[in-house]
C-alpha positions as CSV (number, residue, x, y, z in Angstrom):
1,X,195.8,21.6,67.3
2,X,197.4,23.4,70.2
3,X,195.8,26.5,70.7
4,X,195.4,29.8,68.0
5,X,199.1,30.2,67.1
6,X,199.6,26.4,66.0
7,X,196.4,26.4,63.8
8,X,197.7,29.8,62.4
9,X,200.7,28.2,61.6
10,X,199.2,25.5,59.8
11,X,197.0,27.4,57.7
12,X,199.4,29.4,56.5
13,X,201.4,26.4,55.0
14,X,198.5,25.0,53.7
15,X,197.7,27.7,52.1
16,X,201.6,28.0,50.5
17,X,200.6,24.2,49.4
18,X,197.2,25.0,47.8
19,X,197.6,28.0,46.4
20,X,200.5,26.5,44.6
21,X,198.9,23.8,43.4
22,X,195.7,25.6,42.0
23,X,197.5,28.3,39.8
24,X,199.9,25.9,38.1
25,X,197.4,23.4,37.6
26,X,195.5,26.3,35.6
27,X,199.0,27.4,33.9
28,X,199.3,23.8,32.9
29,X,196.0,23.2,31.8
30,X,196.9,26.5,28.9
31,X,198.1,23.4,27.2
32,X,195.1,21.8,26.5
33,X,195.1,21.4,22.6
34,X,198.3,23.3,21.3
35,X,200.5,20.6,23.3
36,X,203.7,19.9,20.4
37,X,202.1,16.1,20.7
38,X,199.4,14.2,21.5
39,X,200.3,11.8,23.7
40,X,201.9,15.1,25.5
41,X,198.6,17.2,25.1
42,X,196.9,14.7,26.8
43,X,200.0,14.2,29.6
44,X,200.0,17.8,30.6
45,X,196.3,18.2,30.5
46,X,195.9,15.0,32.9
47,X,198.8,16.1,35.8
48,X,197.5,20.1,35.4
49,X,193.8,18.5,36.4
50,X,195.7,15.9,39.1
51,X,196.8,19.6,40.9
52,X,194.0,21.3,41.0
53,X,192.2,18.2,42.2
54,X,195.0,18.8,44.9
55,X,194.1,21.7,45.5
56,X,190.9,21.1,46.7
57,X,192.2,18.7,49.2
58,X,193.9,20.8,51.0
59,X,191.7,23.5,50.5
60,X,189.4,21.3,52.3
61,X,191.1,20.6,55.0
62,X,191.7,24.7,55.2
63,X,187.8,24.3,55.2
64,X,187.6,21.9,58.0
65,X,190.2,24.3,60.2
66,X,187.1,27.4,59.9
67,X,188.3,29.0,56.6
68,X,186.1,29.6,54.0
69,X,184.6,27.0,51.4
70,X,187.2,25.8,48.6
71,X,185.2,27.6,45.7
72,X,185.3,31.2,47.9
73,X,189.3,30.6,48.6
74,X,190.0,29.5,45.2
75,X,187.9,32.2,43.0
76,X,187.3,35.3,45.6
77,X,190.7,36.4,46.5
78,X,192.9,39.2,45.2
79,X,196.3,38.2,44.0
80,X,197.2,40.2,47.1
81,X,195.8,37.6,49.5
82,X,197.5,34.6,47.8
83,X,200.4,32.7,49.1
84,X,201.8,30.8,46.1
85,X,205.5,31.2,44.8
86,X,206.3,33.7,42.0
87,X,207.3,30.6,40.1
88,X,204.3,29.2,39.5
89,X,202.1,32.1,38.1
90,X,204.2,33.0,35.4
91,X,203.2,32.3,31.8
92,X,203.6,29.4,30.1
93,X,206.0,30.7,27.3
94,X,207.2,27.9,25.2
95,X,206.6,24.5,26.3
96,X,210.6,24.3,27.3
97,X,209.8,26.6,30.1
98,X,206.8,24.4,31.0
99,X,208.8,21.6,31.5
100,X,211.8,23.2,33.0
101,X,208.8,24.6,35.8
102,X,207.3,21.1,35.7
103,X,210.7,19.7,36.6
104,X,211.7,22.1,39.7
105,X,208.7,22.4,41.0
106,X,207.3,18.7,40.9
107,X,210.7,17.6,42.5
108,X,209.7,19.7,45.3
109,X,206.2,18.6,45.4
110,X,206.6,14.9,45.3
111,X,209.5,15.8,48.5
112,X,207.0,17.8,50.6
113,X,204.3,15.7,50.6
114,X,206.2,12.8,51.4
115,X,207.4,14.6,53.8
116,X,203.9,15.1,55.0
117,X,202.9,11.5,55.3
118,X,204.9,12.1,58.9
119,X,203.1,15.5,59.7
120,X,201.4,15.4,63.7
121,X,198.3,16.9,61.8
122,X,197.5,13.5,60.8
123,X,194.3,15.1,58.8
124,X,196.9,16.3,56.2
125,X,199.3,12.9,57.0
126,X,196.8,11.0,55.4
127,X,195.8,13.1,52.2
128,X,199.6,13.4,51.6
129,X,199.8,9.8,52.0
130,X,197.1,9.7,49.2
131,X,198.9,12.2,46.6
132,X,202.3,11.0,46.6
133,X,201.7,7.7,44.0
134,X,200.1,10.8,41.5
135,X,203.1,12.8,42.0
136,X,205.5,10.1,41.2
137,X,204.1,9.7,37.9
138,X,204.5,13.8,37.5
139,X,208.2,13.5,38.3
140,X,209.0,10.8,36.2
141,X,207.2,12.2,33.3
142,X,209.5,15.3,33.9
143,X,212.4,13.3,34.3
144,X,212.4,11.6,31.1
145,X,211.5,14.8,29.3
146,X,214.6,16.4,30.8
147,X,217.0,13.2,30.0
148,X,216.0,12.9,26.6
149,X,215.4,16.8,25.6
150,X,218.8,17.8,27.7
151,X,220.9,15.4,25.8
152,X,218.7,15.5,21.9
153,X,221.1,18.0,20.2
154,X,222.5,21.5,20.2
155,X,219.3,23.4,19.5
156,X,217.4,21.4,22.1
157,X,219.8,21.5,24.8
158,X,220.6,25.4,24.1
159,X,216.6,25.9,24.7
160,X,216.1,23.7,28.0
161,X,219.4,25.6,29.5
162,X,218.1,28.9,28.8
163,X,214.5,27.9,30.9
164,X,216.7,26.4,33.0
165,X,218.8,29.7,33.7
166,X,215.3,32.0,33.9
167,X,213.7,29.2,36.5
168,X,215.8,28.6,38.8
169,X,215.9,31.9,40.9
170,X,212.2,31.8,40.8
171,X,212.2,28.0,41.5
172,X,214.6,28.6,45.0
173,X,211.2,31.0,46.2
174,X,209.3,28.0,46.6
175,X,211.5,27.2,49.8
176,X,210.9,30.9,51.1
177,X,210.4,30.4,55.2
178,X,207.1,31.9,56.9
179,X,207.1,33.8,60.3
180,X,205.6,30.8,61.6
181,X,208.9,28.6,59.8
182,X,209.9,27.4,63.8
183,X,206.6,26.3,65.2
184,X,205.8,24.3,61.9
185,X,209.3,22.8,62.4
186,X,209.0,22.0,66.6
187,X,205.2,20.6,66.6
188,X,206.0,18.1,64.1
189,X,203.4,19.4,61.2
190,X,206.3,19.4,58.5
191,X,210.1,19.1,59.2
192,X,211.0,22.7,57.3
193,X,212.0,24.3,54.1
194,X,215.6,24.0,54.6
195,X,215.2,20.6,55.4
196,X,213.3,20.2,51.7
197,X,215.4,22.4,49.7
198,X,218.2,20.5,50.6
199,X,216.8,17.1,49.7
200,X,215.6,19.7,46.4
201,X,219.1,19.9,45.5
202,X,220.0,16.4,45.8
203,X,217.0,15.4,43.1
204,X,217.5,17.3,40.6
205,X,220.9,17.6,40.6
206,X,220.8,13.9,39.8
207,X,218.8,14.1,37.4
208,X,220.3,17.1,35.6
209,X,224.1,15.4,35.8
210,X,222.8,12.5,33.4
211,X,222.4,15.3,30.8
212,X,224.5,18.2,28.6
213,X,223.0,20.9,31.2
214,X,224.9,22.6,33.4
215,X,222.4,23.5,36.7
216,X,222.6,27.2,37.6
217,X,224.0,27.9,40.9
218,X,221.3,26.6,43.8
219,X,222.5,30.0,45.9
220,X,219.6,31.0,48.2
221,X,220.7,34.8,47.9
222,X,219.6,34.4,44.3
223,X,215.7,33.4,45.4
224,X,213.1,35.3,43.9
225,X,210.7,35.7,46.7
226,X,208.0,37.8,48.1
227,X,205.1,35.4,47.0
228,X,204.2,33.1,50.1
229,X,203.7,36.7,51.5
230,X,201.6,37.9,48.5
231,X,203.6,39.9,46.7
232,X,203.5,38.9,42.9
233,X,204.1,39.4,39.6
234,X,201.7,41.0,37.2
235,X,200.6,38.1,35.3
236,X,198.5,36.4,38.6
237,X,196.1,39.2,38.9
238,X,195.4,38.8,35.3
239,X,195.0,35.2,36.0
240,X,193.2,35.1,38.8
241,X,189.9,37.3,36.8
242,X,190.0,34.2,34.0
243,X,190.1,31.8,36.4
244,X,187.3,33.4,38.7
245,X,185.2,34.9,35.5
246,X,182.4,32.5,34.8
247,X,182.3,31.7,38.8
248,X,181.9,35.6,39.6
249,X,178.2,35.2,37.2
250,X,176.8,34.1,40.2
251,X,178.8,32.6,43.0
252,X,176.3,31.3,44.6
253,X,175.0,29.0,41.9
254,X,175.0,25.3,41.7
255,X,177.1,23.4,39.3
């Protein structure tokens, strides 16, 4: 990297991108056994594992740029000093809103880090090249739950459009643009958030146009942001102590 303010830079999207990753993967894995099936138990529990094994690539790489080791990012950290969108923090509520979350937010995963196969930091070109076949499963799976649940009848489409209606605003803060949003954009480590929310739009607009639901308006003004510059809800402090509670024993222990 090109001097302080270019690795700065980078970090602080990689942290967006991890941060991200880790707290939905734990929302998703709240799932585990109460699932409404099986064969979707199992689904949800396997992608929620796929992102926090994400996670931990990029916290690597975080690790590899000086920051501290994956476990200390991940468990140590006030919901103060985390990056992630509002969006992704919030409880699961019923498994509609899961999926309606799953849908928006994969879409924009599966975009990004394609995106990132290109990136000049070709540390994170290559593990995006690597996570991109996992995270076209995850947007298929979402795809077909949003086909068949958007068109299934009255009751079922009335519940997905009312997650749909509550997402949404939180959904447009993944896009929210750092300080740093032009030096990401002119050194060639990712080609911008304006750039990916507009290729956002595109996706699941398809996709929702095959069905009976009628896709909120996709009005930037209407983001609910504050999170990639820590500023959450209430529900990821509360989080973050589960998550870190058995680590916090003794930190320094080997599992």
């Amino acid at each position: 990297m090109k001097g302080n303010q270019s690795q700065s830079a980078l970090k602080k999207l990689l942290y967006n991108i991890a941060d991200d990753l880790l707290i939905l993967g734990h929302r998703n894995s709240e799932w585990t056994g109460i699932g409404p099936l099986l064969e979707e138990d199992i689904a949800f529990s396997s992608m929620a594992q796929d992102k926090i094994g994400q996670s931990l690539a990029i916290y690597e790489l975080l690790h590899q740029l000086g920051e501290p080791h994956p476990d200390t990012v991940a468990f140590m950290r006030n919901a103060n000093q985390f990056h992630n969108c509002q969006l992704v923090e919030l409880p699961i509520g019923e498994y509609q809103f899961s999926l309606v979350r799953h849908f928006l937010f994969d879409h924009s995963l599966l975009l990004r880090f394609q995106g990132l196969t290109d990136s000049s930091y070709e540390p994170l070109a290559q593990v995006s090249q690597k996570l991109v076949g996992e995270l076209r499963y995850h947007v298929m799976h979402a795809d077909s739950f949003i086909r068949q649940l958007g068109t299934a009848n009255e009751d079922s489409i009335g519940r997905m459009q009312t997650a749909l209606d509550i997402a949404v605003p939180y959904a447009l803060g993944i896009f929210e643009k750092s300080p740093e949003e032009e030096q990401i954009i002119s050194e060639g480590i990712f080609t911008g958030e304006q750039n990916l929310y507009d290729a956002w739009c595109r996706e699941i607009s398809k996709t929702t146009s095959l069905t009976s639901l009628k896709l909120p308006e996709l009005n930037p003004e209407q983001a609910i942001t504050g999170g990639r510059q820590g500023k959450h809800t209430k529900h990821l402090q509360l989080l973050l102590d589960e998550m870190a509670e058995v680590f916090k024993l003794e930190p320094g222990a080997e599992w």
